[in-house]
VOGU-526634 format. One record per atom (N, C-alpha, C): z, x, y. Coordinates in pm, whole numbers, padded with zeros to 5 digits. Example, Ala and Ser with C-alpha at 12.3 -4.5 7.8 and 13.67 -1.06 7.14 Angstrom:
BEGIN
+--------+--------+--------+
|     pz |     px |     py |
+--------+--------+--------+
|  00780 |  01319 | -00569 |
|  00780 |  01230 | -00450 |
|  00780 |  01320 | -00330 |
|  00708 |  01285 | -00225 |
|  00714 |  01367 | -00106 |
|  00787 |  01290 |  00003 |
+--------+--------+--------+
This chain:
BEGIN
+--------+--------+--------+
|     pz |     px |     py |
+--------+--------+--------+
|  11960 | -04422 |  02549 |
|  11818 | -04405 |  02523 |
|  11787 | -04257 |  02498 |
|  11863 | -04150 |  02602 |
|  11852 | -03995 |  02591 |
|  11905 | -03985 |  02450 |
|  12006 | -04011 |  02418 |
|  12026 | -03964 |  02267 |
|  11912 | -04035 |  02122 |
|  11891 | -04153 |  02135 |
|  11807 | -04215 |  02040 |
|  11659 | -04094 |  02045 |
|  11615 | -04069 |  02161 |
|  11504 | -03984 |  02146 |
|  11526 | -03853 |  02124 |
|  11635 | -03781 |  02128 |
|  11696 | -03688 |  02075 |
|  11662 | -03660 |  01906 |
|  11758 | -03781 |  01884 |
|  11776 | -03802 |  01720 |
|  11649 | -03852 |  01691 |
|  11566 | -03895 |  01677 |
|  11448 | -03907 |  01666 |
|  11360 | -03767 |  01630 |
|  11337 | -03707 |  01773 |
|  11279 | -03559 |  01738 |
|  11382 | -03489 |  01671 |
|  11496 | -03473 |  01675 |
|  11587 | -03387 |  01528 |
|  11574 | -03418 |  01426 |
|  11503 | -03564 |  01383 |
|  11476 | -03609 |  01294 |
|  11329 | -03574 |  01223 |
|  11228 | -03599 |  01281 |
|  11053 | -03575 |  01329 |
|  11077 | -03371 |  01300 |
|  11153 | -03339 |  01383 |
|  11168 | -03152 |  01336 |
|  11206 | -03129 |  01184 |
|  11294 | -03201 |  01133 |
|  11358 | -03187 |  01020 |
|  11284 | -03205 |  00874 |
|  11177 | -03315 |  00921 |
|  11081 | -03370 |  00832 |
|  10980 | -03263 |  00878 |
|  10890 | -03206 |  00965 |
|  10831 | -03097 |  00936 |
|  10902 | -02977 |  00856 |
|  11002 | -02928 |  00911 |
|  11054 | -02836 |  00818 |
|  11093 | -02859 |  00699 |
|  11095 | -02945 |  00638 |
|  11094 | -02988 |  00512 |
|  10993 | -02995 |  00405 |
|  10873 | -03079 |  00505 |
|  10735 | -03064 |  00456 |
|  10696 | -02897 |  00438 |
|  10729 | -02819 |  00538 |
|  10621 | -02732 |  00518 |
|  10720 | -02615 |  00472 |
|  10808 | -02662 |  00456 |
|  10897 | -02550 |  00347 |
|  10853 | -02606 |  00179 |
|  10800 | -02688 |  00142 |
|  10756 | -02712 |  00032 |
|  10921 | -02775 | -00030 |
|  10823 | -02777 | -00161 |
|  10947 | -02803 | -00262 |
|  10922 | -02740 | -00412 |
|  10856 | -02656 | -00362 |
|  10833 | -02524 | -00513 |
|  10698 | -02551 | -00561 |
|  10617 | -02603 | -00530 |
|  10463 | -02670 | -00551 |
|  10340 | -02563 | -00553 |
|  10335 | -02540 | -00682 |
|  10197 | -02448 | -00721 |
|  10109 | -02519 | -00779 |
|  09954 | -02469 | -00703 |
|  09859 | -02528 | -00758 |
|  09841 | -02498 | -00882 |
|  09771 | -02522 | -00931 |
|  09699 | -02502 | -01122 |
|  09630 | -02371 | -01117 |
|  09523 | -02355 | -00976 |
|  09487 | -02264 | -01010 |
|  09552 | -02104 | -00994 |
|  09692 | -02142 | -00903 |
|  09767 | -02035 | -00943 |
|  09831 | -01987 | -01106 |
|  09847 | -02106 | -01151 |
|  09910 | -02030 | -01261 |
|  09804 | -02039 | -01333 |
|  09693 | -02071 | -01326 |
|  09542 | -01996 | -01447 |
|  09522 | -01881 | -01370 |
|  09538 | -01850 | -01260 |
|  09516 | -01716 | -01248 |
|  09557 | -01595 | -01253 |
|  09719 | -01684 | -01324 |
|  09786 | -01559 | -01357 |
|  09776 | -01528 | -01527 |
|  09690 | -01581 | -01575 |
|  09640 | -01574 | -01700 |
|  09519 | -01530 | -01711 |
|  09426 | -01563 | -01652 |
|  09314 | -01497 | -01682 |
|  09291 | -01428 | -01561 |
|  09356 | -01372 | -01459 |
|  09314 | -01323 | -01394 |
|  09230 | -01325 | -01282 |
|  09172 | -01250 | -01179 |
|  09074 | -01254 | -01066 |
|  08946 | -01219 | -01066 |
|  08885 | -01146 | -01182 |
|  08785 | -01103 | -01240 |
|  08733 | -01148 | -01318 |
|  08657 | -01264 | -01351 |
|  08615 | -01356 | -01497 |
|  08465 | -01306 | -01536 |
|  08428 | -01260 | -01633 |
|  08293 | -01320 | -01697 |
|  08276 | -01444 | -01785 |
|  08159 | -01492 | -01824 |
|  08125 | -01553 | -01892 |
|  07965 | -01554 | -01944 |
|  07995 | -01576 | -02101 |
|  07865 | -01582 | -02156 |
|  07894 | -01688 | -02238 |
|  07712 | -01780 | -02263 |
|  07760 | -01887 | -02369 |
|  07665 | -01814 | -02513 |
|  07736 | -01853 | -02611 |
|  07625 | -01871 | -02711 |
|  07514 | -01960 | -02751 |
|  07391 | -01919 | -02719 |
|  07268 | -02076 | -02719 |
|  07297 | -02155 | -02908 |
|  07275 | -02254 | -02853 |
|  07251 | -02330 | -02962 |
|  07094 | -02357 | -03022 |
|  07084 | -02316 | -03132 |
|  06933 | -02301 | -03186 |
|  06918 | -02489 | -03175 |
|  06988 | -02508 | -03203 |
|  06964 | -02712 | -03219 |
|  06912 | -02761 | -03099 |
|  07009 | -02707 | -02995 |
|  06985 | -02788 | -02838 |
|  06988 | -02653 | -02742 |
|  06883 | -02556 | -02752 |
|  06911 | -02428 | -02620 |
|  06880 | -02494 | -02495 |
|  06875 | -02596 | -02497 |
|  06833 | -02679 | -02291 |
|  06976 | -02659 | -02239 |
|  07045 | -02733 | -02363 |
|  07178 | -02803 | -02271 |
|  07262 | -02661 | -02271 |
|  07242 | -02514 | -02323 |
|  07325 | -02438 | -02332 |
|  07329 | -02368 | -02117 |
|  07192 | -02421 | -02084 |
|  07198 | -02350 | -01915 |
|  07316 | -02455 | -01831 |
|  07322 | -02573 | -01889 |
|  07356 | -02670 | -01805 |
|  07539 | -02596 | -01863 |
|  07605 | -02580 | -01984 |
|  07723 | -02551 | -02000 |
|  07772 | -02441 | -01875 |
|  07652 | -02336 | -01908 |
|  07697 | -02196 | -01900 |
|  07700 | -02217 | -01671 |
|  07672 | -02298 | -01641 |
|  07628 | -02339 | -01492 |
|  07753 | -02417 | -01463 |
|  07776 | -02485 | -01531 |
|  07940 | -02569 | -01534 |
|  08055 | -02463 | -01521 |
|  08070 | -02390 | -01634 |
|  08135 | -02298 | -01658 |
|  08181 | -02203 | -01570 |
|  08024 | -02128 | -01500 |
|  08054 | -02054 | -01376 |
|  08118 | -02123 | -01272 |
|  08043 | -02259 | -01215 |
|  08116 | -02363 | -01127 |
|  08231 | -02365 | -01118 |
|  08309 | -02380 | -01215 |
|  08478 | -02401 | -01295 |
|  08542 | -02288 | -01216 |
|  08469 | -02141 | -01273 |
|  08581 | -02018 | -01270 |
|  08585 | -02048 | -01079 |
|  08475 | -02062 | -01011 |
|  08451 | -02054 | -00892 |
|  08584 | -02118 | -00813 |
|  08501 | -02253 | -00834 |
|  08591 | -02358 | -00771 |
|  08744 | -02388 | -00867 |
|  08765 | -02405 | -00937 |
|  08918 | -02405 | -01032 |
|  08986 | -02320 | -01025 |
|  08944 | -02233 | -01125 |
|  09052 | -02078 | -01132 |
|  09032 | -02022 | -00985 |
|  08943 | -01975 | -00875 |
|  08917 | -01981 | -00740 |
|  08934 | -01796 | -00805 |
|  08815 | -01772 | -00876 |
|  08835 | -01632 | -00921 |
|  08655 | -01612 | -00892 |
|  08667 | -01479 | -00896 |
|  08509 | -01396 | -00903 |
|  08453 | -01384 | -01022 |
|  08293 | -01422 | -01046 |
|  08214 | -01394 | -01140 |
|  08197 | -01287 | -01139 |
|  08211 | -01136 | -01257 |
|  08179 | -01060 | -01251 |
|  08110 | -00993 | -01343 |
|  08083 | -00856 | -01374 |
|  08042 | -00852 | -01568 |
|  08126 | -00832 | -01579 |
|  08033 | -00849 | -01779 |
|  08158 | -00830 | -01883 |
|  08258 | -00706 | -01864 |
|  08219 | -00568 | -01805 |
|  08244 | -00431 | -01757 |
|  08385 | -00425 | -01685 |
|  08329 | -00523 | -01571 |
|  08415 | -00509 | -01483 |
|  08548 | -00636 | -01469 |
|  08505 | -00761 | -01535 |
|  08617 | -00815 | -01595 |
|  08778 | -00839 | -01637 |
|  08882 | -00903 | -01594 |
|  08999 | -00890 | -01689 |
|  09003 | -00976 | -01774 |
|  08883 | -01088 | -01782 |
|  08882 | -01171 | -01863 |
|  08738 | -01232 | -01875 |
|  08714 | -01252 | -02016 |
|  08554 | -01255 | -02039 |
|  08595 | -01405 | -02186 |
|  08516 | -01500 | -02104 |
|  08483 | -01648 | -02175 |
|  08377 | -01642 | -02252 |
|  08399 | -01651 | -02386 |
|  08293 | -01698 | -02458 |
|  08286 | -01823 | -02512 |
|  08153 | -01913 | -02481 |
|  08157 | -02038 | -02488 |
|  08027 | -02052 | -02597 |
|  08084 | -02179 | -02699 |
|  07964 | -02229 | -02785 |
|  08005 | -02356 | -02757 |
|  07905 | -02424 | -02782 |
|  07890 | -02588 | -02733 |
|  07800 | -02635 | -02849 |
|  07922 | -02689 | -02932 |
|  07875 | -02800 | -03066 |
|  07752 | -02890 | -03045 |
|  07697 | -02966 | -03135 |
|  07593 | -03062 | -03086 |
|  07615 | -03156 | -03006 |
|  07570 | -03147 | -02864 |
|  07636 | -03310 | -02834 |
|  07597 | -03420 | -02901 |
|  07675 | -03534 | -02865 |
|  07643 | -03656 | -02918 |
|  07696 | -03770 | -02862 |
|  07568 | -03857 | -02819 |
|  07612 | -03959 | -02757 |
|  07605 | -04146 | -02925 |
|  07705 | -04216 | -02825 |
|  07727 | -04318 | -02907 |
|  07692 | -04468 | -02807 |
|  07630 | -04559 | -02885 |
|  07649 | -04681 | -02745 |
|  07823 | -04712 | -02747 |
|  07818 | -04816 | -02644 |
|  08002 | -04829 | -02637 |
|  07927 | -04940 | -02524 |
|  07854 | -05020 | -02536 |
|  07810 | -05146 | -02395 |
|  07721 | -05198 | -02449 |
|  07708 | -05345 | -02496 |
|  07606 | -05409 | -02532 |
|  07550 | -05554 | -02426 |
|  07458 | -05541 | -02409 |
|  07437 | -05671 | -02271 |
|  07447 | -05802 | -02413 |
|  07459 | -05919 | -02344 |
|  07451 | -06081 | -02411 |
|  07312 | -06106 | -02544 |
|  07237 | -06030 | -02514 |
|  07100 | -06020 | -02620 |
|  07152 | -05897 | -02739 |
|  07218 | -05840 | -02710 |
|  07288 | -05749 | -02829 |
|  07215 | -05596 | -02795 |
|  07146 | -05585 | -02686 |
|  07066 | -05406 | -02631 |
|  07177 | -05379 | -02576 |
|  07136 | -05218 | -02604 |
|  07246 | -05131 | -02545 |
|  07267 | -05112 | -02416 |
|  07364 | -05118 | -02320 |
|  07314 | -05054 | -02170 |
|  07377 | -04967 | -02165 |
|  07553 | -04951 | -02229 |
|  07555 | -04819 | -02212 |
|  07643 | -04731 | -02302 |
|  07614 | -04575 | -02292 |
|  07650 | -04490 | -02400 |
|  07755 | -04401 | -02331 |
|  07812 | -04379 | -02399 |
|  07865 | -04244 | -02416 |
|  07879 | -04121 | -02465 |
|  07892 | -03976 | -02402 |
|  07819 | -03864 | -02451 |
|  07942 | -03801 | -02472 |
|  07936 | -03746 | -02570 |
|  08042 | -03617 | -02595 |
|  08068 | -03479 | -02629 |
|  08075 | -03409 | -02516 |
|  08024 | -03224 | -02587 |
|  08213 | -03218 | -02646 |
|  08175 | -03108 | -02763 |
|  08275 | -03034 | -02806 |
|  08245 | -02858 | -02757 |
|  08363 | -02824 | -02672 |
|  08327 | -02705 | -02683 |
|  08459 | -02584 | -02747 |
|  08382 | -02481 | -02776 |
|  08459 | -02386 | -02784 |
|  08460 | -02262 | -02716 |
|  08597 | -02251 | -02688 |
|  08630 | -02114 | -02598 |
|  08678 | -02058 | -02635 |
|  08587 | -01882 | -02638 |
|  08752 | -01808 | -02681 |
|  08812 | -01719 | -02533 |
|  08864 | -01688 | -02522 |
|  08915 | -01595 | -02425 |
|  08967 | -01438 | -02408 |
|  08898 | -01358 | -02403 |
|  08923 | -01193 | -02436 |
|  08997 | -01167 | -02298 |
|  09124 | -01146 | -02331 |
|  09229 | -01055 | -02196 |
|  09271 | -00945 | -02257 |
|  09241 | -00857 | -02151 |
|  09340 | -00711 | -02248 |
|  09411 | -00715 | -02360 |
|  09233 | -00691 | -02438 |
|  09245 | -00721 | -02601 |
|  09264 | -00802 | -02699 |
|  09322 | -00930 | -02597 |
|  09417 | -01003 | -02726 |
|  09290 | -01150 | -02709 |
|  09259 | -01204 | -02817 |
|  09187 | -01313 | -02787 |
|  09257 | -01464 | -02822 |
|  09197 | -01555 | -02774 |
|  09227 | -01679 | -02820 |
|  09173 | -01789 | -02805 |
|  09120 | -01887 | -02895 |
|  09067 | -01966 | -02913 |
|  09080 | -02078 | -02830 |
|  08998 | -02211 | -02825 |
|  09018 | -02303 | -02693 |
|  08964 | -02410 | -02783 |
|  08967 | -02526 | -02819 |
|  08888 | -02595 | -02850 |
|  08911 | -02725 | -02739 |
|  08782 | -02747 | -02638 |
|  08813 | -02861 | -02557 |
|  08722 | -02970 | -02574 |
|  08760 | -03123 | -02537 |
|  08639 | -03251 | -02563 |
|  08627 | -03273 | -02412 |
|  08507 | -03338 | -02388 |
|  08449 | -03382 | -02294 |
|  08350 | -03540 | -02285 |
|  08370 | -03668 | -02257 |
|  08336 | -03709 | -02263 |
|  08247 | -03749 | -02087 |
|  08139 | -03815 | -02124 |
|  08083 | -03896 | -02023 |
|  08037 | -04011 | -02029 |
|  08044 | -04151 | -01951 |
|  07964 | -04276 | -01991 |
|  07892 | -04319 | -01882 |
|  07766 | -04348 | -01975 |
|  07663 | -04378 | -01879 |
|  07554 | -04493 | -01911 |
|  07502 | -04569 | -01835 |
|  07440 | -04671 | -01829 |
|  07253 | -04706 | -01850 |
|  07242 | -04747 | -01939 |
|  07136 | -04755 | -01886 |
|  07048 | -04894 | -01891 |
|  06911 | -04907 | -01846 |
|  06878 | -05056 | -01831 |
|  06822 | -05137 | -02002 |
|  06845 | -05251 | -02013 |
|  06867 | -05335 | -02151 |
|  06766 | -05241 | -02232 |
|  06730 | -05195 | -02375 |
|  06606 | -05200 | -02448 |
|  06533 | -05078 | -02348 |
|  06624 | -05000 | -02305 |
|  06576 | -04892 | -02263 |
|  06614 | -04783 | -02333 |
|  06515 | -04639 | -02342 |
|  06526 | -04523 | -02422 |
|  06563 | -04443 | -02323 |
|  06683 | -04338 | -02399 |
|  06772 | -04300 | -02293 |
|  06686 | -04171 | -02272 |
|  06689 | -04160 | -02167 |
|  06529 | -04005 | -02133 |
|  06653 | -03857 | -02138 |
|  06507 | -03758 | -02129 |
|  06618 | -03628 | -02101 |
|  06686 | -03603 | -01985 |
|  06621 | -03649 | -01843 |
|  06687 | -03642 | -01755 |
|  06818 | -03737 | -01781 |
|  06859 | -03832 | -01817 |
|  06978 | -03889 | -01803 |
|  07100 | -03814 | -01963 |
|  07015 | -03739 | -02059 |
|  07084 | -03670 | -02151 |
|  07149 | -03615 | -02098 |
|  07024 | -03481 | -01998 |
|  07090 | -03353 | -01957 |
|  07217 | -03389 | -01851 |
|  07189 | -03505 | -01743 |
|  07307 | -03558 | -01674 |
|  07436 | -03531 | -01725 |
|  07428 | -03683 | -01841 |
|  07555 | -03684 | -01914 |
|  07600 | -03587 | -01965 |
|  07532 | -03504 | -02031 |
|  07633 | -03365 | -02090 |
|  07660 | -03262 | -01992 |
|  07564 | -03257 | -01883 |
|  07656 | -03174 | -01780 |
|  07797 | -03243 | -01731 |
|  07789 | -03338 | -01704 |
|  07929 | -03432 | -01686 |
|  08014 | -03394 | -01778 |
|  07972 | -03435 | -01901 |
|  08057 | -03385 | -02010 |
|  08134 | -03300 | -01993 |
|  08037 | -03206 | -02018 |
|  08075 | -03080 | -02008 |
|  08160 | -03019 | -01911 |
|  08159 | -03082 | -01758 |
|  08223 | -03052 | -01626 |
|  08406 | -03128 | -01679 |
|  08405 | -03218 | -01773 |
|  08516 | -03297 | -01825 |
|  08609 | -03168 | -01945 |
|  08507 | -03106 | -02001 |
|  08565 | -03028 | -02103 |
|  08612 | -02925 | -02054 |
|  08556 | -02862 | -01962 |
|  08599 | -02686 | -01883 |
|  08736 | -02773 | -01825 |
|  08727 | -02845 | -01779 |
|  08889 | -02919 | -01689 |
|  08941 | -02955 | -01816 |
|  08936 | -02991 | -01871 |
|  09051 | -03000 | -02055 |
|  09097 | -02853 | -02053 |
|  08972 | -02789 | -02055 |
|  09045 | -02609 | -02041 |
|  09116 | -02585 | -01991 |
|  09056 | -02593 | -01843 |
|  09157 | -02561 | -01732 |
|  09303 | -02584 | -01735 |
|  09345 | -02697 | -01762 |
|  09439 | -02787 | -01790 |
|  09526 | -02673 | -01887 |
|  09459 | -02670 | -01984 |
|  09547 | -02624 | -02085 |
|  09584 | -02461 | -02061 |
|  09503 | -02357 | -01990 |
|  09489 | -02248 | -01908 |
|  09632 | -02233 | -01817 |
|  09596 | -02350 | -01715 |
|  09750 | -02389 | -01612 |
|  09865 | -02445 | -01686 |
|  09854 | -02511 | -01806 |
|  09978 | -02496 | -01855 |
|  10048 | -02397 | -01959 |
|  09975 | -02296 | -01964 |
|  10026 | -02178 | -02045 |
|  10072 | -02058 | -01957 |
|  10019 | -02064 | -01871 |
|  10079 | -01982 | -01694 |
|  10144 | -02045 | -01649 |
|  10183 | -02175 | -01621 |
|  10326 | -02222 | -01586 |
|  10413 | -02208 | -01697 |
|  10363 | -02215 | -01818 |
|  10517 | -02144 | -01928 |
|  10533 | -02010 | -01905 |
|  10477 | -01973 | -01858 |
|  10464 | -01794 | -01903 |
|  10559 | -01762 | -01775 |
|  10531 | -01854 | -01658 |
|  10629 | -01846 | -01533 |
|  10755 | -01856 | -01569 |
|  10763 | -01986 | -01654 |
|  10904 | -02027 | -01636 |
|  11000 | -01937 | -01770 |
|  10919 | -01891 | -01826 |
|  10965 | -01768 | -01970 |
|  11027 | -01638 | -01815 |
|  10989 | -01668 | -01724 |
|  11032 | -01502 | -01617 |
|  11110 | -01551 | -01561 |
+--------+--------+--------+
């Protein structure tokens, strides 16, 4: 019995030290932050078509660098990396029809574009963002449920970024 509980905890020790020695596991937002850095700005360009939905991007956006990249908003000044964002027209489509043939529900889609200024060198981003959303039969979809969906959207497109951000810092790792 003394040895079974032995081997047991040598066993139970072995599996912590295993666990918490990892197995080479970096988050995403390490390797976006070894790309854009610890210092982010961001500015969007308003859209003369739709300037509402340009507060809701540029609010996403900051959100993102915050919580994702897990970097500081700073100015453009003080910066190692400064986002410039334009956000195409959104556009939503139905994609849900109830048994009477009304819509209930749509889907919204921002296109955005990013470029990215790092010590000097820039580069372009183009990310999609979709959102779907519901609404009741022979109903008109209001602005509050617009502005919703394209902030969603939009919260879908900065993570397309992101995505593509963390996988150009994990090449850039594995290039060292």
């Amino acid at each position: 019995m003394q040895f079974f509980l032995n081997t047991k905890a040598f066993f139970l020790l072995f599996l912590v030290f295993i666990v918490m020695s990892g197995c080479g596991y970096k988050s995403s937002a390490k390797f976006s932050r070894e790309v854009m850095g610890e210092k982010i700005s961001t500015s969007v360009i308003i859209s003369s078509e739709d300037p509402q939905n340009t507060v809701i991007i540029k609010d996403a956006v900051d959100r993102a660098v915050i919580e994702v990249f897990q970097a500081s908003l700073v100015s453009k000044a003080n910066s190692q990396t400064h986002l410039l964002l334009k956000m195409r027209t959104p556009s939503y489509a139905p994609i849900v029809y109830d048994e009477n043939g009304y819509v209930i529900g749509y889907r919204m889609s921002v296109l955005l574009n990013i470029i990215k200024h790092t010590n000097g060198a820039s580069k372009s981003y183009n990310t999609r963002g979709f959102h779907d959303f519901s609404v009741a039969p022979n109903a008109i979809v209001t602005d509050q449920d617009r502005f919703e969906a394209i902030g969603f959207a939009a919260q879908r497109a900065i993570k397309s970024f992101v995505a593509q951000v963390s996988a150009e810092g994990a090449r850039l790792k594995n290039k060292e």
